[in-house]
C-alpha positions as CSV (number, residue, x, y, z in Angstrom):
1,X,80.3,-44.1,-41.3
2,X,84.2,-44.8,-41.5
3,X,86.9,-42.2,-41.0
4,X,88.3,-43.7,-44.7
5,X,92.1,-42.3,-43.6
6,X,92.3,-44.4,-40.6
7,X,89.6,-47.5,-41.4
8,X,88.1,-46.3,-38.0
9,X,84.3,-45.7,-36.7
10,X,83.5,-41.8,-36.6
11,X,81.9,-42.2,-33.3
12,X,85.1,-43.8,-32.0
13,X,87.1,-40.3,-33.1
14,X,83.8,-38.2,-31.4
15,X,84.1,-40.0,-28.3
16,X,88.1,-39.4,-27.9
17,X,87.3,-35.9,-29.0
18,X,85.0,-35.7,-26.7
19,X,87.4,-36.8,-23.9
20,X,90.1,-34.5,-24.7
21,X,87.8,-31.3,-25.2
22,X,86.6,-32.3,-21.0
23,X,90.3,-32.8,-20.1
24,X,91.3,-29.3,-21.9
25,X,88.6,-27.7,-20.1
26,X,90.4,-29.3,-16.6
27,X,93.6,-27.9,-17.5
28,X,92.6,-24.1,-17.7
29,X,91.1,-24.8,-14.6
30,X,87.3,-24.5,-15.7
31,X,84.4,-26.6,-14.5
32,X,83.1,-29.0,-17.2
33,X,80.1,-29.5,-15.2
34,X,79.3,-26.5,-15.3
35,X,75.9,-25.4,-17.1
36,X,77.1,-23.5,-20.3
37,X,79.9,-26.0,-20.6
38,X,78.1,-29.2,-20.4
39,X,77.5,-29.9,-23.9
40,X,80.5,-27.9,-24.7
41,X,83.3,-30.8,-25.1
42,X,80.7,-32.4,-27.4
43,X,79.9,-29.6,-29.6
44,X,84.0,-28.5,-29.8
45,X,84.4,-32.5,-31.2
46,X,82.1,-32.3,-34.1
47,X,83.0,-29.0,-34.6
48,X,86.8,-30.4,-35.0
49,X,85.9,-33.1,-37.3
50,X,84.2,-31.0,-39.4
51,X,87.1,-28.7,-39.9
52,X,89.4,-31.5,-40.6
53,X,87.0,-34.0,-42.9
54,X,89.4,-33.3,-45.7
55,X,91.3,-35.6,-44.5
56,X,89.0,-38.4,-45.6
57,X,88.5,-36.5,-48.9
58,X,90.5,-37.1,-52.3
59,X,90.9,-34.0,-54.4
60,X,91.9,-35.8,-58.0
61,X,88.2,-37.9,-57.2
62,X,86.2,-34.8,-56.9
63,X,88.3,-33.3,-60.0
64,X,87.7,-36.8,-62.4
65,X,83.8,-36.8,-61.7
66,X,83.6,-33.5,-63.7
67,X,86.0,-33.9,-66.3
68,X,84.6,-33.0,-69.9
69,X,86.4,-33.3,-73.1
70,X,86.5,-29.4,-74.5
71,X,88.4,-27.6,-76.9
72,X,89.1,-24.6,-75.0
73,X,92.5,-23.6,-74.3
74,X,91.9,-20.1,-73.4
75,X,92.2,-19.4,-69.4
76,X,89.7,-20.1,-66.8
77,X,89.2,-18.4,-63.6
78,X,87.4,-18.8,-60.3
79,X,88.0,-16.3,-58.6
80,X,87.0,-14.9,-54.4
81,X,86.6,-18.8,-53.2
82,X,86.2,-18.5,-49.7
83,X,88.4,-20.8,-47.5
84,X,88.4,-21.5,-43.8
85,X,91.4,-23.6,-42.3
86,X,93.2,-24.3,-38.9
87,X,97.0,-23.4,-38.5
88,X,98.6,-26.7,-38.0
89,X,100.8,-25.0,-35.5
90,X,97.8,-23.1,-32.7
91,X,95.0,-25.1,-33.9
92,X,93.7,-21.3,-34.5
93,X,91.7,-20.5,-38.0
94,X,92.9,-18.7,-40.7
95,X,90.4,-17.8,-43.6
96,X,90.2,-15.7,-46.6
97,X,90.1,-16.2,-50.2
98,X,91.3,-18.0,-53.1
99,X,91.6,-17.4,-56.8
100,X,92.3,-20.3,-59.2
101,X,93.1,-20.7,-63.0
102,X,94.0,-23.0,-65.2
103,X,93.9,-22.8,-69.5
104,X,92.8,-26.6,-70.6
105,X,94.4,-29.0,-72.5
106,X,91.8,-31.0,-73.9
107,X,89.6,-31.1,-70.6
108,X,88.0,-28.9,-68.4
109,X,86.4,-29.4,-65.4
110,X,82.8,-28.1,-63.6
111,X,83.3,-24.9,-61.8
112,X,81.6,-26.0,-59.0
113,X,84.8,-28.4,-58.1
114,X,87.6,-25.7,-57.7
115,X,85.8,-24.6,-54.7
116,X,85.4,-28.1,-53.2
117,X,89.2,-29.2,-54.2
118,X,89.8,-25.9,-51.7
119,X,88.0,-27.2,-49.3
120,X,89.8,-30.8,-49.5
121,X,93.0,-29.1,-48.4
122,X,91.8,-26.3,-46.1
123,X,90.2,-28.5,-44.3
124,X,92.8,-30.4,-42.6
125,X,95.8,-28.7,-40.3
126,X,97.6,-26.3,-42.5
127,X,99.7,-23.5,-43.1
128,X,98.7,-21.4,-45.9
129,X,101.9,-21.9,-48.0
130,X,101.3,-26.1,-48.2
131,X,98.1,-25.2,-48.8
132,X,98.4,-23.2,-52.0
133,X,100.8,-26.0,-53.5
134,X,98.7,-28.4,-52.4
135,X,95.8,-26.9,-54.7
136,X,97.6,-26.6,-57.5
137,X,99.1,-29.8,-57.6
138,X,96.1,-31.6,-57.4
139,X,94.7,-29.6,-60.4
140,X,97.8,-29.8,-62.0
141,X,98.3,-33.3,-62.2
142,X,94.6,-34.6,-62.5
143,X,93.8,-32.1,-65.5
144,X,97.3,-31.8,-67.0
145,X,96.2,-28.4,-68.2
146,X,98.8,-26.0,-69.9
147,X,98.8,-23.9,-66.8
148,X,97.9,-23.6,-63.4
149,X,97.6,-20.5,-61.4
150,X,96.7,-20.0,-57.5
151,X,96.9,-17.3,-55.1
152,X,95.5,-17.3,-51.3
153,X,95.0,-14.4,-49.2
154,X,94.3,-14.6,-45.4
155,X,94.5,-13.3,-42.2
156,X,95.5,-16.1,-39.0
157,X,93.9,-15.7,-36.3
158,X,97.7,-16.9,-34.4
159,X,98.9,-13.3,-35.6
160,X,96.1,-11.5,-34.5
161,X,94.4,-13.1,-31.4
162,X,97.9,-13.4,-29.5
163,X,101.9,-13.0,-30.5
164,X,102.0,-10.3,-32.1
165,X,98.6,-9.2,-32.3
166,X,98.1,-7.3,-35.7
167,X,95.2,-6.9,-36.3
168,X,95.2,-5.8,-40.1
169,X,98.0,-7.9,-41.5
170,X,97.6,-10.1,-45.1
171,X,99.2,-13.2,-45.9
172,X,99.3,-13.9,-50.0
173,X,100.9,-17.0,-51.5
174,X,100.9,-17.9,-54.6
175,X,102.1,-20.5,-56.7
176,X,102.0,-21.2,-61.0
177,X,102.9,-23.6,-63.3
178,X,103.7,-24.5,-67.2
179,X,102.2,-21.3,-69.2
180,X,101.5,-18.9,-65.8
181,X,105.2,-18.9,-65.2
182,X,105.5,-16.7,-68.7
183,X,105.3,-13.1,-66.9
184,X,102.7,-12.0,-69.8
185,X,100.4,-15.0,-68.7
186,X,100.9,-14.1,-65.2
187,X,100.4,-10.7,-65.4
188,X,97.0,-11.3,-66.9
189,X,95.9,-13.8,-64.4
190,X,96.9,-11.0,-61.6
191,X,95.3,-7.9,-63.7
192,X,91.8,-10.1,-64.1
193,X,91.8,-11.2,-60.5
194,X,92.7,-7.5,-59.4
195,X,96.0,-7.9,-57.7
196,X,99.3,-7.3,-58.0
197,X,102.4,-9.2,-56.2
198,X,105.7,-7.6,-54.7
């Protein structure tokens, strides 16, 4: 199997994985000979290319193998899509949820997609604000819809595992175009989804 952004053999990324997991586990001055680490370096490089697979992933493919011609033009939500991602700048997760809408222009597309054009994006090194434009664009532009609408809301783990360490803290962005950024269409994307934005 190829890694399709780079042209290269998977096992070739595993085994460099591989190698950099052992040599991380020198640096903090660990043993990785160790019984409970020997398979360790191994496990934390397929682990790693799971979480970033979206790189080899194209969102506006996923998108075009649902595509149906429907006159609907009323809005269309998918709301509470969880997401799991890696901060780009700790290599620490952030997860939470999602909510996506669109109102069609000619097209819509099976639900089932939203959630894996989510996944495209989270799965590469992020930060949560690329992320929700990221989303949007793709939708945007493969669906040309009369509207787009996303919001993410997460906690990172690089906020509450070390620097400042809060524990409870929220992070929304959110991000609308053509008809969502009429404040009467917004408003009723926010009241269906259950939130409301400061």
């Amino acid at each position: 199997m190829l890694d399709e952004k780079k042209g290269l053999p998977q096992e070739v990324n595993l085994t460099s994985l591989i190698e950099s997991y052992e040599a991380i586990i020198h640096a903090i001055a660990e043993n990785p000979s160790r019984e409970g680490l020997l398979k360790t370096p191994e496990r934390a490089a397929k682990a790693m290319q799971f979480l970033t697979q979206g790189y080899a992933q194209d969102a506006e493919t996923i998108l075009r193998s649902a595509m149906f011609a429907e006159d609907y033009s009323e809005m269309v939500i998918v709301k509470d899509i969880e997401l799991y991602s890696l901060c780009e700048h700790h290599l620490l997760p952030f997860f939470g949820k999602a909510h996506v809408a669109y109102i069609p222009n000619g097209y819509i597309v099976g639900l089932s997609k939203i959630p894996r054009v989510i996944d495209v994006f989270a799965r590469r090194l992020q930060v949560q604000e690329r992320l929700t434009h990221e989303v949007l664009h793709a939708i945007h532009d493969t669906l040309q819809p009369l509207g787009v609408a996303v919001v993410i809301e997460a906690r990172h783990m690089c906020m509450m595992m070390r620097g400042v360490q809060k524990q409870n803290s929220v992070t929304t962005t959110s991000a609308f175009t053509g008809e969502f950024q009429r404040v009467e269409t917004r408003s009723e994307f926010l009241n269906l989804i259950g939130h409301k934005l400061h």
